[in-house]
C-alpha positions as CSV (number, residue, x, y, z in Angstrom):
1,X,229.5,84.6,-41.4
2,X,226.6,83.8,-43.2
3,X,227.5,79.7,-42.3
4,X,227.7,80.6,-39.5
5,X,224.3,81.6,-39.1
6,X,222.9,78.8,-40.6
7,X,224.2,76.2,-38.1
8,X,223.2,78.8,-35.5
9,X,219.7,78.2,-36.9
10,X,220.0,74.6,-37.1
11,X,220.7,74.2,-34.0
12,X,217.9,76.4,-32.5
13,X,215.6,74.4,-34.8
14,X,216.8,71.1,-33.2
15,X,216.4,72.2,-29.9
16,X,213.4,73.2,-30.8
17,X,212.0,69.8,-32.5
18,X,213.3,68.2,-28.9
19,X,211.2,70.6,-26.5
20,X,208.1,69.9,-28.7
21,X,208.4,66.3,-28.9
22,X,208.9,66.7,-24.5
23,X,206.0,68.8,-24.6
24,X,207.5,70.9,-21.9
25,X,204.2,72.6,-20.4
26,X,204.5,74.7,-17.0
27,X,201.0,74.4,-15.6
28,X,200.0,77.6,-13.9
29,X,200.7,80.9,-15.4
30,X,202.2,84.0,-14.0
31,X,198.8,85.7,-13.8
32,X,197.0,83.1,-11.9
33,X,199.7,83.4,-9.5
34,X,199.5,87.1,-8.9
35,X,195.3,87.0,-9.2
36,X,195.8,84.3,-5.7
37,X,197.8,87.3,-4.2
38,X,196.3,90.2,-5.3
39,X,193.0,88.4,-3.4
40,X,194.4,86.8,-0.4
41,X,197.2,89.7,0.5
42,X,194.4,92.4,1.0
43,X,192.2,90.0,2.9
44,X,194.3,88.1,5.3
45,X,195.9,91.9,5.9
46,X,192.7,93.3,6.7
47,X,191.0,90.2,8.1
48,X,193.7,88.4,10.1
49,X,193.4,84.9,10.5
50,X,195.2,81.6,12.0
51,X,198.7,81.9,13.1
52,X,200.9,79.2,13.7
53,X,203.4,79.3,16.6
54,X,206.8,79.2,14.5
55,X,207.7,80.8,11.2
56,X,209.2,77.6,9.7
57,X,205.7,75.8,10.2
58,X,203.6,78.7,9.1
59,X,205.6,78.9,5.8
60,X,205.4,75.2,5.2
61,X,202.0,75.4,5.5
62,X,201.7,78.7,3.5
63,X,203.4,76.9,0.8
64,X,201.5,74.0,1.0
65,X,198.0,76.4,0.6
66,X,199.3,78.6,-2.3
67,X,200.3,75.3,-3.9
68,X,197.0,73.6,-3.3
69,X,195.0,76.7,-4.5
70,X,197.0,76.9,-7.3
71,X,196.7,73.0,-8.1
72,X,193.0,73.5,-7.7
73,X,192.3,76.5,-10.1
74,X,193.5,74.2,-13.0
75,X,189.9,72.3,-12.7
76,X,187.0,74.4,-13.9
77,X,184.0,73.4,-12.5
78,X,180.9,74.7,-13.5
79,X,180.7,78.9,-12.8
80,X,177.5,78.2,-10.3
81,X,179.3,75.6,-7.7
82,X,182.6,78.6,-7.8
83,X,179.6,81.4,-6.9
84,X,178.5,79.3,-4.5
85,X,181.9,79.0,-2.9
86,X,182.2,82.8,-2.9
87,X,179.1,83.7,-2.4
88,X,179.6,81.6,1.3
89,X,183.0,82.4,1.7
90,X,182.0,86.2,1.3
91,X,179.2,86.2,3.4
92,X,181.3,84.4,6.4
93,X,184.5,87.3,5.7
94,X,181.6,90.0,5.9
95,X,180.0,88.5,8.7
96,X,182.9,88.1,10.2
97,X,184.6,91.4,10.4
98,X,181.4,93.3,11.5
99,X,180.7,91.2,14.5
100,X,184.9,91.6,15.2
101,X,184.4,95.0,14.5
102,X,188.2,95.0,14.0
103,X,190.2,98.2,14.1
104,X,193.6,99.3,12.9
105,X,196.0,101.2,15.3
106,X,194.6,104.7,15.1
107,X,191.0,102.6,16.0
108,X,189.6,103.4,12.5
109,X,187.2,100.2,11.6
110,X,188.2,97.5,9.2
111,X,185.0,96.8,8.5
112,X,184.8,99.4,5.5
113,X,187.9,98.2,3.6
114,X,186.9,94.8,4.2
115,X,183.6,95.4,2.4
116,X,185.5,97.1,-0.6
117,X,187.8,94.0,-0.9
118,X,184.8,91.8,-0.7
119,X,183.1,94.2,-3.8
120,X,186.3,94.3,-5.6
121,X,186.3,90.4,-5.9
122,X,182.5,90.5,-6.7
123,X,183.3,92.6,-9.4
124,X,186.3,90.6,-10.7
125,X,184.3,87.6,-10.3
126,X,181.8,88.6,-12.3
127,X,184.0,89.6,-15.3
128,X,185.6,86.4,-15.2
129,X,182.2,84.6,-15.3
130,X,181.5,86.5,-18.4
131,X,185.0,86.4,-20.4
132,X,184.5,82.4,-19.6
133,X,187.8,81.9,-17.6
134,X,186.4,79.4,-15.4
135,X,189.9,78.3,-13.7
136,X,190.0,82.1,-12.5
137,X,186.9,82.3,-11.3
138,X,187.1,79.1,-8.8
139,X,190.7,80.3,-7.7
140,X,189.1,83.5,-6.6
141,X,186.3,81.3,-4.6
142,X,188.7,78.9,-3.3
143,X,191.2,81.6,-2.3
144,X,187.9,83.6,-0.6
145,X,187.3,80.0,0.9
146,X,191.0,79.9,2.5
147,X,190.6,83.1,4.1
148,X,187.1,82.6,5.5
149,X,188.6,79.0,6.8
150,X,191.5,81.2,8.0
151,X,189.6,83.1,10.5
152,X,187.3,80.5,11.6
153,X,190.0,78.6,12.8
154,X,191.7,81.6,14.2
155,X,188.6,81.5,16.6
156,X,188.3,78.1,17.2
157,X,191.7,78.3,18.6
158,X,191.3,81.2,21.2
159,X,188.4,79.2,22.0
């Protein structure tokens, strides 16, 4: 048994020498994945936005986005050109569903939930900007950005 054991060993320290000599790195983590959704689901719900004529294209282009977005939020660029991005991007959602005064089916405003969304990211924001995570914080302004850019051209096109 105890041989065994040992070749069991051996072999998971070979396979292991082989995957460290590959360097075998997946670029984005599981959390920055759930941070773009736990943003852009509650927005784009409450918001609405462009809509593409058939399911196929919309989730080519949804996929395209999510990997974009995600591609992005590996660079870190300095914490006051993200705030800038939010900081506009917020402003525009804001704007945005007030002057839309959008309602739900019972007519209760989305206006509300939309500004505790908008404070929620604020707030995350901010403790990314002071824990340092850089890459977070400009995914949350880029995925802000998408949104904003999202509705904008969801009234261009009505237009």
């Amino acid at each position: 048994m105890s041989k065994w054991v040992e070749q069991f060993n051996g072999r998971m320290d070979g396979w292991g020498r082989k995957l460290h000599e590959k360097e075998i790195r997946i670029p984005v983590d599981l959390v920055t994945g759930i941070l773009f959704f736990a943003v852009f689901i509650p927005l784009r719900s409450f918001l609405g936005g462009f809509h593409l004529k058939s399911y196929g294209a919309c989730y080519l282009f949804s996929c395209f986005t999510f990997i974009l977005i995600l591609g992005l939020s590996c660079m870190a660029p300095p914490a006051y050109v993200s705030w800038f991005i939010l900081c506009l991007s917020q402003a525009e959602i804001i704007r945005g569903a007030h002057k839309e005064k959008l309602r739900n089916e019972e007519g209760k405003h989305f206006y509300p939930k939309i500004c505790l969304i908008a404070l929620f990211i604020v707030i995350a924001a901010v403790v990314l900007s002071v824990s340092g995570d850089l890459s977070k914080l400009f995914l949350i302004a880029d995925t802000c950005l998408l949104a904003a850019l999202s509705k904008l051209s969801e009234k261009i096109s009505r237009c």
